[in-house]
C-alpha positions in Angstrom: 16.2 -16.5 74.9 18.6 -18.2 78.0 21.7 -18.2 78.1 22.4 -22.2 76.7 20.0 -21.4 73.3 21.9 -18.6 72.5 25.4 -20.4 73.4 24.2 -23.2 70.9 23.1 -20.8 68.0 26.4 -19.0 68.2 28.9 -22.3 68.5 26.5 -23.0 64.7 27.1 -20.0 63.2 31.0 -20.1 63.8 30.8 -23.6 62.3 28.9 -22.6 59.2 31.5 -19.5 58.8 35.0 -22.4 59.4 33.0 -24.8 56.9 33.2 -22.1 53.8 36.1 -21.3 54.4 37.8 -24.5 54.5 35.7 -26.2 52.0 35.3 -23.2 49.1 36.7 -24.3 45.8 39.8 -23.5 44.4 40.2 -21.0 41.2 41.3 -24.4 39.0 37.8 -26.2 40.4 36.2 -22.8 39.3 36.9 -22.3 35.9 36.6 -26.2 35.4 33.4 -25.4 36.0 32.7 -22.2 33.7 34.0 -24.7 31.1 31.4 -26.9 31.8 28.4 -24.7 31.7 29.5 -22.9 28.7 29.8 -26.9 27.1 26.2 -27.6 28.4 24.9 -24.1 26.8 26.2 -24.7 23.6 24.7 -28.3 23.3 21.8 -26.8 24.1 21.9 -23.8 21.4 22.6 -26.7 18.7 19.4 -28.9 19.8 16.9 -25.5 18.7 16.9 -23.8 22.3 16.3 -19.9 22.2 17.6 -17.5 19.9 19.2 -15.1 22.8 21.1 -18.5 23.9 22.2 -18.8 20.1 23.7 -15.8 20.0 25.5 -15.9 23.1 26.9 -19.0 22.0 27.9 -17.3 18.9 29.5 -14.6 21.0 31.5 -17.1 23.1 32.9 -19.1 19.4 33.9 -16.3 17.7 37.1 -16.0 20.6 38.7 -19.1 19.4 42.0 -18.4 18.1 41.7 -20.9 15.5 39.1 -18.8 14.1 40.7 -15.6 14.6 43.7 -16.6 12.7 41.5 -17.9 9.8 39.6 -15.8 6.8 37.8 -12.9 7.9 39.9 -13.4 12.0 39.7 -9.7 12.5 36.0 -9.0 11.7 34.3 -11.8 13.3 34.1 -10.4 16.7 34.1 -7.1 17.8 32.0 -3.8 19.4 29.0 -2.8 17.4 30.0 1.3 17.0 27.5 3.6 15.2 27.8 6.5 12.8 25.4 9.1 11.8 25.0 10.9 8.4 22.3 13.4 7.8 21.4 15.8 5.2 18.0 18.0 4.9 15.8 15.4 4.2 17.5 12.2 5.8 19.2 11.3 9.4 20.5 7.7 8.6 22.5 5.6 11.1 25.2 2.8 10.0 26.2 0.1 12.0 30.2 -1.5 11.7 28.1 -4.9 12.6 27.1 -6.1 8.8 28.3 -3.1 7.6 24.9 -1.9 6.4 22.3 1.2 7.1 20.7 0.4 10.3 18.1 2.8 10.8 16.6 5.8 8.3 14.6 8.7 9.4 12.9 10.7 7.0 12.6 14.2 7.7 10.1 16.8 7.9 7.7 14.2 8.0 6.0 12.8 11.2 3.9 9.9 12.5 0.3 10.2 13.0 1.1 10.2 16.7 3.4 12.7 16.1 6.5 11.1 16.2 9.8 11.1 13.6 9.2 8.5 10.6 11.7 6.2 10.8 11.5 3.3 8.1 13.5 0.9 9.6 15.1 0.2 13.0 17.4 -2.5 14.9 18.9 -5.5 14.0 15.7 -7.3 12.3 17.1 -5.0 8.8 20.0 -6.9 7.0 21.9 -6.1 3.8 24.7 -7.9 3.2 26.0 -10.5 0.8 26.7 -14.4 1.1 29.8 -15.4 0.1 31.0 -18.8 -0.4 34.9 -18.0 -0.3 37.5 -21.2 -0.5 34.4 -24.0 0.7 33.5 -21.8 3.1 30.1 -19.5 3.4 30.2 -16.1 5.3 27.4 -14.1 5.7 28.7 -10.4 6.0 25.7 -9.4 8.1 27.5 -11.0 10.9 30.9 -9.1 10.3 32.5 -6.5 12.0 33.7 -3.8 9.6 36.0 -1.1 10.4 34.2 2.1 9.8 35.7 5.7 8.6 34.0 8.8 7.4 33.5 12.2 6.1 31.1 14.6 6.5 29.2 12.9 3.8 29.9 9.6 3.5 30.8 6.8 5.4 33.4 3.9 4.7 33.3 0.3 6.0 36.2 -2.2 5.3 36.2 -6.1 6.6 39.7 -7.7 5.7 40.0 -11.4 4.6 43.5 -11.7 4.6 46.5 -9.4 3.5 45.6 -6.9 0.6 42.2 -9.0 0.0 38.8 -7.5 1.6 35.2 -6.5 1.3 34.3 -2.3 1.0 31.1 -0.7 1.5 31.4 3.1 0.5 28.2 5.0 1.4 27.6 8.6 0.1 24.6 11.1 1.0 24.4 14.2 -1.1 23.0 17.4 0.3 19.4 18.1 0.0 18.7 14.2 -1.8 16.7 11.3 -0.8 19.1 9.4 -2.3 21.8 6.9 -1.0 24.6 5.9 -3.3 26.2 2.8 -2.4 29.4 1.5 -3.5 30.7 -2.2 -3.1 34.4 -3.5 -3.8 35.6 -6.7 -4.0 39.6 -6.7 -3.6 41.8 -10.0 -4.3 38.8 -12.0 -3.7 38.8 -13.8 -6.9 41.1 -15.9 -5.4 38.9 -17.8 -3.3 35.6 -16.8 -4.1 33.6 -19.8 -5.2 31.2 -20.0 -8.5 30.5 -16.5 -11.2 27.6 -15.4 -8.9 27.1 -13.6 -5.9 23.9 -13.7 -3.6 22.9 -10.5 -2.0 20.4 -10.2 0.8 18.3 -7.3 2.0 15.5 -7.6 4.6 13.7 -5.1 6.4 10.6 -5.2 9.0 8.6 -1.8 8.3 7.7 0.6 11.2 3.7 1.7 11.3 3.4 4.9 10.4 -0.5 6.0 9.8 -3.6 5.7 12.0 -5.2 2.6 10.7 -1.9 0.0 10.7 -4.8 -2.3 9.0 -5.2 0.1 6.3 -1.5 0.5 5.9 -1.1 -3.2 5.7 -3.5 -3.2 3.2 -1.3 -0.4 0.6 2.0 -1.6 1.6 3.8 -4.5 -0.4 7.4 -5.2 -1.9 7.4 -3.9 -5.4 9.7 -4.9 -8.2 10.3 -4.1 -12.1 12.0 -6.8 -14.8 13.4 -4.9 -17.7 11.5 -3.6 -20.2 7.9 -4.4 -17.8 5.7 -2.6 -16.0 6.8 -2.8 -12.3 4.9 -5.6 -10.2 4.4 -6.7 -6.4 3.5 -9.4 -4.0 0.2 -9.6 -2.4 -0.7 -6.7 0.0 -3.4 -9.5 2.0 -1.3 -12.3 2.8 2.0 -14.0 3.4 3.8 -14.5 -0.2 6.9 -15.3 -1.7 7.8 -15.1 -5.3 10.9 -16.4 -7.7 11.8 -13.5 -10.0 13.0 -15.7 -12.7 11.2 -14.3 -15.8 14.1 -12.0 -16.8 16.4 -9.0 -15.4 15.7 -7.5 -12.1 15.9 -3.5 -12.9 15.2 -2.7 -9.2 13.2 -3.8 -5.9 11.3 -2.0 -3.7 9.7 -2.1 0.2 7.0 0.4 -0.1 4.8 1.1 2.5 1.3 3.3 2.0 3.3 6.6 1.9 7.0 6.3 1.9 9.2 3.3 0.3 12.7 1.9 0.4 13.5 1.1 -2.8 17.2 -0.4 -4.3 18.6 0.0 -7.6 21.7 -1.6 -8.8 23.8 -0.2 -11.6 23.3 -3.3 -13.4 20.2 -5.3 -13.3 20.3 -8.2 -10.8 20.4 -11.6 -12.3 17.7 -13.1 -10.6 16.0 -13.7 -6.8 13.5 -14.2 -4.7 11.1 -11.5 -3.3 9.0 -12.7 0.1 6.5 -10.5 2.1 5.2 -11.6 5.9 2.4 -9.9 7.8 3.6 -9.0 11.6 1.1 -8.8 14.4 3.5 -7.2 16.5 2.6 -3.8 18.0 4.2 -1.1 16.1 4.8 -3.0 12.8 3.7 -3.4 9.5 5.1 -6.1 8.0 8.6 -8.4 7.1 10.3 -8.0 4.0 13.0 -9.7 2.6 15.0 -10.0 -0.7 17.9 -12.3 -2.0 19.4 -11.2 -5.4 21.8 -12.1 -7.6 24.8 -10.3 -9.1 27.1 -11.8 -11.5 30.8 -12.4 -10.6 34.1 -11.9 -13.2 36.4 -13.2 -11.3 38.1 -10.3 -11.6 41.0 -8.8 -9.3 38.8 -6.0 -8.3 35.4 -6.1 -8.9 32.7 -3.3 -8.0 28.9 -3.1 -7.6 26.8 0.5 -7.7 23.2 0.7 -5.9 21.4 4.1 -5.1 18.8 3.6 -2.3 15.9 5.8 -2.1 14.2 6.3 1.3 11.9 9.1 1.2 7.6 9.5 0.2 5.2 7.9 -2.1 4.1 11.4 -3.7 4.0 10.4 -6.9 6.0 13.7 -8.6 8.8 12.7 -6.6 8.9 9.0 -7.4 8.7 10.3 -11.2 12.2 12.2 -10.9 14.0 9.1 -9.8 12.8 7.8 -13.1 12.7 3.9 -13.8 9.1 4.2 -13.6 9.0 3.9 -10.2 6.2 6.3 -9.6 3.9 3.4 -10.9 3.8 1.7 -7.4 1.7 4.0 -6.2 -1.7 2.2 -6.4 -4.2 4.8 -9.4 -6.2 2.1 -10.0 -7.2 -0.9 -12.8 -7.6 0.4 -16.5 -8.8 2.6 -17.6 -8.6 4.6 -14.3 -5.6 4.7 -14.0 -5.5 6.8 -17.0 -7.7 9.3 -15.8 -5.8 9.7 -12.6 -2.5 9.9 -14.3 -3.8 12.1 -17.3 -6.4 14.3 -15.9 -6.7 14.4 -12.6 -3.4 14.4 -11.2 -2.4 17.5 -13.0 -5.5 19.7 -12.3 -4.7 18.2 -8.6 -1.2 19.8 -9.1 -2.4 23.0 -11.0 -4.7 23.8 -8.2 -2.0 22.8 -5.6 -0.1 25.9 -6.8 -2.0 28.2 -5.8 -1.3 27.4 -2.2 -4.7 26.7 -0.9 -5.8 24.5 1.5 -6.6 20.9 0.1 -10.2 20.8 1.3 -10.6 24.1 -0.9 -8.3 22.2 -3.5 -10.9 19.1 -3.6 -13.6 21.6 -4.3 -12.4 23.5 -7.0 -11.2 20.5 -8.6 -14.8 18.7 -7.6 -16.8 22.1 -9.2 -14.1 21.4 -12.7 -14.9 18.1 -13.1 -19.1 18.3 -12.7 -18.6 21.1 -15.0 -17.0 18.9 -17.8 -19.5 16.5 -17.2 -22.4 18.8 -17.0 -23.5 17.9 -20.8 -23.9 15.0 -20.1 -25.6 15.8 -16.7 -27.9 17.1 -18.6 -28.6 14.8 -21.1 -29.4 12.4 -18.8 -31.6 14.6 -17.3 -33.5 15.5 -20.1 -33.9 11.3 -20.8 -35.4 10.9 -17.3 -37.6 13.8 -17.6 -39.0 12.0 -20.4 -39.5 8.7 -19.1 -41.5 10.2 -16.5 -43.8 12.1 -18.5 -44.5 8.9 -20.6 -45.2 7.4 -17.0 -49.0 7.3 -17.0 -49.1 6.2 -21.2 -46.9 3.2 -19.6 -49.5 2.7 -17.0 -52.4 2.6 -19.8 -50.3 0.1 -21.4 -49.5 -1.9 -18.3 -53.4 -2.3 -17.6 -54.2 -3.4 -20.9 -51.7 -5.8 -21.4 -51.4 -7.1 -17.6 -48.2 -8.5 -15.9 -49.1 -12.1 -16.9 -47.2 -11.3 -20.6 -43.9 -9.6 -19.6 -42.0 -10.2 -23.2 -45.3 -8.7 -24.7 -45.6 -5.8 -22.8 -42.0 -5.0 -23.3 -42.6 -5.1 -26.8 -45.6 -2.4 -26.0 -43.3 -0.3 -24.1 -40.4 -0.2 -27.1 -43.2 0.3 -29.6 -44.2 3.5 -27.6 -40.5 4.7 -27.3 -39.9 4.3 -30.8 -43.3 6.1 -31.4 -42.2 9.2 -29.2 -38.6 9.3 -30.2 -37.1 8.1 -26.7 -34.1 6.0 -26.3 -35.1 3.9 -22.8 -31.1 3.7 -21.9 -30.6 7.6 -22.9 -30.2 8.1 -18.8 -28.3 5.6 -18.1 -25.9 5.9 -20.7 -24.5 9.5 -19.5 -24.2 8.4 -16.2 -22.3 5.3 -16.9 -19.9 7.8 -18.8 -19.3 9.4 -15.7 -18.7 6.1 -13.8 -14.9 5.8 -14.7 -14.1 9.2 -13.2 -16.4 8.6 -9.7 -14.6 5.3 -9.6 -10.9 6.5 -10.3 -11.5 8.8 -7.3 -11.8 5.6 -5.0 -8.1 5.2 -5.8 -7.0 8.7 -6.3 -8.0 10.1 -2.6 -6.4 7.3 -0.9 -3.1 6.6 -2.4 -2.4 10.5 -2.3 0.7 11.4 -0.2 -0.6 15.1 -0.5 -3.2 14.5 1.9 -1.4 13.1 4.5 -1.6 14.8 7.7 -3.8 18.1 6.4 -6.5 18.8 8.2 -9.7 20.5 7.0 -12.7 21.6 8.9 -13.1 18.7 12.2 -10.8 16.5 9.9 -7.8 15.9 11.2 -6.0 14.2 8.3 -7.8 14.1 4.8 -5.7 10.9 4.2 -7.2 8.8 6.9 -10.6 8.3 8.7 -11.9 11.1 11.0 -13.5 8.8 13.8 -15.9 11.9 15.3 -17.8 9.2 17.3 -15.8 6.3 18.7 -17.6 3.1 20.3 -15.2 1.7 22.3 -15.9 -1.1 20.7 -16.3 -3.2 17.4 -19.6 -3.3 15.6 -19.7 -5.5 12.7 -20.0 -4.5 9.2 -18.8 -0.5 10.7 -15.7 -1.2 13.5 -15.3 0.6 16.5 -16.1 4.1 15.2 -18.4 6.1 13.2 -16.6 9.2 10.6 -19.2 11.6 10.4 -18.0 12.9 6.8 -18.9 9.4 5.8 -22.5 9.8 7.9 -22.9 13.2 5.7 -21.8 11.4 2.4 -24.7 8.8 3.2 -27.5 10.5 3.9 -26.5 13.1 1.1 -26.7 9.8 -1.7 -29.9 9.1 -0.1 -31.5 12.1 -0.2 -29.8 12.0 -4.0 -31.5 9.3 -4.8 -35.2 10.4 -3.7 -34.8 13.2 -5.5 -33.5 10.9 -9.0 -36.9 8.7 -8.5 -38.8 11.6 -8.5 -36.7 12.9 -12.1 -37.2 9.5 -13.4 -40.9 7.9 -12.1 -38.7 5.2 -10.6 -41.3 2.4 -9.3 -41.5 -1.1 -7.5 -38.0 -2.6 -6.8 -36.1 -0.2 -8.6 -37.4 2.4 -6.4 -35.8 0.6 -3.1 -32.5 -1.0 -4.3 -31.5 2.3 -5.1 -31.7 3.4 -1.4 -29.8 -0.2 -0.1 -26.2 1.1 -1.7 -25.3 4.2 0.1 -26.2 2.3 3.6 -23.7 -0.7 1.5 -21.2 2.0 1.3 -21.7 3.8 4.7 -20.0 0.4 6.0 -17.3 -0.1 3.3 -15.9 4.0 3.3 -16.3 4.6 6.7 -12.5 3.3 7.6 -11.6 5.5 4.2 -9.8 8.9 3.7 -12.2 11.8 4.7 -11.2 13.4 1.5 -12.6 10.7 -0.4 -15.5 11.0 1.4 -15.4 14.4 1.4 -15.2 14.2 -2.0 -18.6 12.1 -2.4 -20.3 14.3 -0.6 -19.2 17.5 -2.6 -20.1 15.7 -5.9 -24.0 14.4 -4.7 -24.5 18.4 -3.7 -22.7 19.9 -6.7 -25.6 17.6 -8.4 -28.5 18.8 -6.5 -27.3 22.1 -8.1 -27.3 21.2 -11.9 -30.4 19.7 -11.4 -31.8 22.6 -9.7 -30.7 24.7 -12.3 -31.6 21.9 -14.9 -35.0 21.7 -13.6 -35.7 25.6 -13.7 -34.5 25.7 -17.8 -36.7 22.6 -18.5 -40.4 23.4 -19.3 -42.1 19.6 -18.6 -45.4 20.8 -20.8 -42.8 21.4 -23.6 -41.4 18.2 -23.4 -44.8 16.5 -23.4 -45.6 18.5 -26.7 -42.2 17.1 -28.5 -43.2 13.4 -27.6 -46.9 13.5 -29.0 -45.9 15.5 -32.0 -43.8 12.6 -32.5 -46.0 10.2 -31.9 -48.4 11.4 -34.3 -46.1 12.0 -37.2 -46.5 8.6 -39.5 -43.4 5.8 -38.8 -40.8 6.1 -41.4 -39.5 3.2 -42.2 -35.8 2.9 -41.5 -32.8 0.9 -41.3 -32.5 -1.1 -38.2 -29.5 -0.4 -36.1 -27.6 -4.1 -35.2 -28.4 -3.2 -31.2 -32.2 -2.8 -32.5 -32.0 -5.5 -34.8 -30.8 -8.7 -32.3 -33.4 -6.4 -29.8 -36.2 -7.7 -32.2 -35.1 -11.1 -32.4 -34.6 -11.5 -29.1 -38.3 -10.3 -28.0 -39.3 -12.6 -31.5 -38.0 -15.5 -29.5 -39.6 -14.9 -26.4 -42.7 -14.3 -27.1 -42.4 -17.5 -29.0 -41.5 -19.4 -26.2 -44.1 -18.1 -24.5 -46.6 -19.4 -27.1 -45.3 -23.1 -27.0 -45.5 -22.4 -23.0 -49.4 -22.2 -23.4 -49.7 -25.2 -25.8 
């Protein structure tokens, strides 16, 4: 660079340094300007711009001294400040913003990826009330209450004016899962507006268990009118429902194993109860609540609640009374019963003994095929004969031919009655047992007991054990395989060879039987491994009664029994009303069939 280029560059730079200088605005021009862009910002808050802008303009409204001076001046802005309360079994966290619980951690309990359960978290949880005081409608969620507390309890205050305010008094006892919650109402009678007042709870619910699809699918606000059995909102889909159809006893945001449940003193009037799937990462789902209280008009007026944030075992649910155990999910009559009535307890009697649980769900699998082992055994016994009669069936088939199925039916019932063999006599036991296989399919999954113990490879009884993941997702299975579910399979397969050999199953009833356990490899393989576990116990407990069955059954004896009575002469008697319409019903096939042939 010569000496006239950098004589040039250096007479611009001093210019460039004299022109800010002389030309910078003055402090006047500069918050003329700050008043501008805060104008522009707030126009563009009010014509649906982002919610962060929103709130800053918020922020930036709630300084006006106008305001300030006005209803509720000292506790419309202000610092958010935390307090913590904590007892054995709960670590909650209250905000002075909305004066309300802002996060709940349960303890002793964990994640399935090993972290704290927290229920709730941040500022998507609201519980506050809307007020319309003197024309005008404050939402105390947006508040700023001045907080105090104790060792146990925590106090917020929001002051209206003079003597008149709003008071939240929260109280955590030692060792509970309960929250008691007290709400007074000083000196506002004077300016609250109508006899009601409209309380608002929402809460977005953290993921908690392995499957967050699963969890979806058992978690759904719950709620209970006076006098009925408690209720809930679709566990599939978005809902909303008015709760209209009486007194609201209490409302509940239960997830698969732990809920959130309120209950006022006094029932609420009436609301609304609305449920929203989230497909954001680390979240179950949106729930939200507005209920109504009624309002005196009275000087002071007060409202009780008791929270409970804690598990969905079912014995503790049933302390808390109010029947709130009855959101956890035992099934559709009459199954519910049986879990209730006879399973639960044994569960719970075993449980004592301080076993393991996959020891627990054998004992209590060996109890219940022992109960049923009569009629095990009966049907048996009622297969055993249908198989012996086998080749007399065959005789009749061939003389009679396929061509005529109403009359060879009527062959076939005319041998049973002959012989003294009732053709449903192995169907009927099993279908007996049917109620208590099926009330497992509820029992295994809904059981907080299970949750997180691990038996053999299984990690946690209470959820899938993926031995073999794909890395990917295969229709009809998903992106892993749970090899307690592969066992269960091939053990109902090899089940149900064995039953076609007991019974002399033939044609397409030999096959279809073998098409449902591959059905139900795809639907249980994303189910608890205890329930699987389960199924798999019960098909080889039943290789063992029949094992034992088949060793104390002498076929030749059997055979003897059914031609003895088959040659004794027919008696002639009564016809039950099953056999009767039976009769008339083959009497008007076959003569249908005959006006067929004309």
């Amino acid at each position: 660079m010569d000496r006239n280029t950098f004589t040039g560059l250096f007479l611009i730079l001093i210019i460039l340094a004299g022109s800010f200088y002389f030309f910078k605005p003055s402090e006047a021009e500069i918050q003329q300007e700050q008043a501008r862009i805060a104008a522009d910002s707030a126009r563009k808050a009010s014509a649906g711009q982002p919610k962060a802008v929103a709130q800053a303009t918020t922020a930036t409204n709630t300084i006006d001294s106008a305001a300030l001076a006005g209803p509720f001046g000292g506790s419309i802005s202000g610092t958010e400040q935390q307090t913590v309360l904590e007892n054995e079994k709960l670590k909650l966290t209250f905000t002075n913003k909305g004066g309300k619980i802002r996060s709940v951690q349960v303890k002793g309990q964990k994640t399935y990826s090993g972290k704290p359960v927290v229920l709730f978290d941040g500022d998507d949880n609201k519980f506050g009330f809307k007020l319309n005081l003197a024309g005008k409608v404050f939402n105390t969620n947006d508040l700023y209450f001045t907080a105090s507390s104790t060792s146990n309890s925590v106090s917020m205050r929001a002051n209206y004016s003079g003597n008149q305010y709003l008071e939240y008094n929260y109280t955590l006892k030692p060792n509970s899962n309960n929250v008691e919650l007290s709400v007074n109402l000083n000196g506002l009678n004077q300016v609250v507006q109508g006899n009601a007042l409209l309380l608002n709870w929402e809460a977005t619910l953290l993921e908690q268990e392995k499957s967050s699809k699963k969890e979806q699918e058992h978690s759904a606000p719950y709620f209970k009118y006076v006098e009925e059995n408690p209720d809930h909102l679709s566990v599939a889909k978005d809902d909303k429902l008015e709760l209209n159809e009486g007194k609201i006893e209490w409302v509940s945001f239960k997830q698969h194993f732990f809920s959130a449940v309120l209950l006022p003193s006094a029932p609420f009037e009436k609301g609304d109860l609305e449920v929203k799937l989230s497909t954001d990462s680390g979240k179950v789902k949106w729930y939200g609540a507005n209920l109504q209280l009624p309002f005196n008009q009275l000087a002071s007026q007060s409202y009780g609640f008791t929270f409970y944030f804690g598990t969905n075992k079912f014995s503790v649910l049933k302390e808390q009374g109010h029947e709130i155990e009855k959101q956890v999910d035992m099934g559709y009559w009459p199954l519910k019963y049986i879990n209730r009535f006879v399973v639960l307890p044994v569960f719970n009697f075993l449980e004592g003994f301080g076993w393991n649980y996959g020891l627990i769900i054998l004992v209590l699998t060996i109890l219940l095929k022992v109960a049923m082992s009569p009629l095990t055994y009966k049907s048996y016994i009622s297969m055993a004969k249908m198989r012996i009669l086998k080749p007399e069936m065959d005789v009749i088939k061939a003389k009679v031919g396929e061509d005529n199925p109403t009359l060879l039916q009527q062959e076939y019932l005319k041998l049973y009655k002959q012989v003294g063999v009732n053709p449903l006599g192995g169907c009927l036991p099993m279908l007996l047992q049917l109620p208590f296989v099926m009330a497992f399919f509820f029992f295994f999954p809904n059981l907080f007991e299970l949750r997180g113990e691990s038996f053999l490879w299984m990690k946690d009884l209470s959820t899938y054990d993926d031995f073999i993941k794909f890395g990917f997702n295969i229709p009809f299975i998903g992106d892993h395989l749970s090899l307690m579910c592969l066992l269960m399979t091939i053990s109902t397969l090899i089940y149900t060879y064995f039953n076609n050999q007991i019974s002399g199953a033939t044609g397409q009833m030999k096959y279809i039987g073998y098409i449902m356990p591959l059905v139900f490899l795809g639907v249980l393989n994303s189910y608890p491994s205890g329930l699987n576990y389960y199924y798999f116990l019960a098909n080889m407990l039943t290789f063992l009664q029949q094992f034992i069955i088949k060793s104390m059954v002498d076929d030749e004896k059997i055979h003897r029994t059914l031609q003895e009575n088959k040659a004794k002469p027919a008696e002639k008697k009564k016809k039950s009303k099953f056999q009767a319409r039976l009769d008339e019903y083959m009497r008007q096939q076959q003569q249908a069939q005959a006006q067929k042939k004309k």
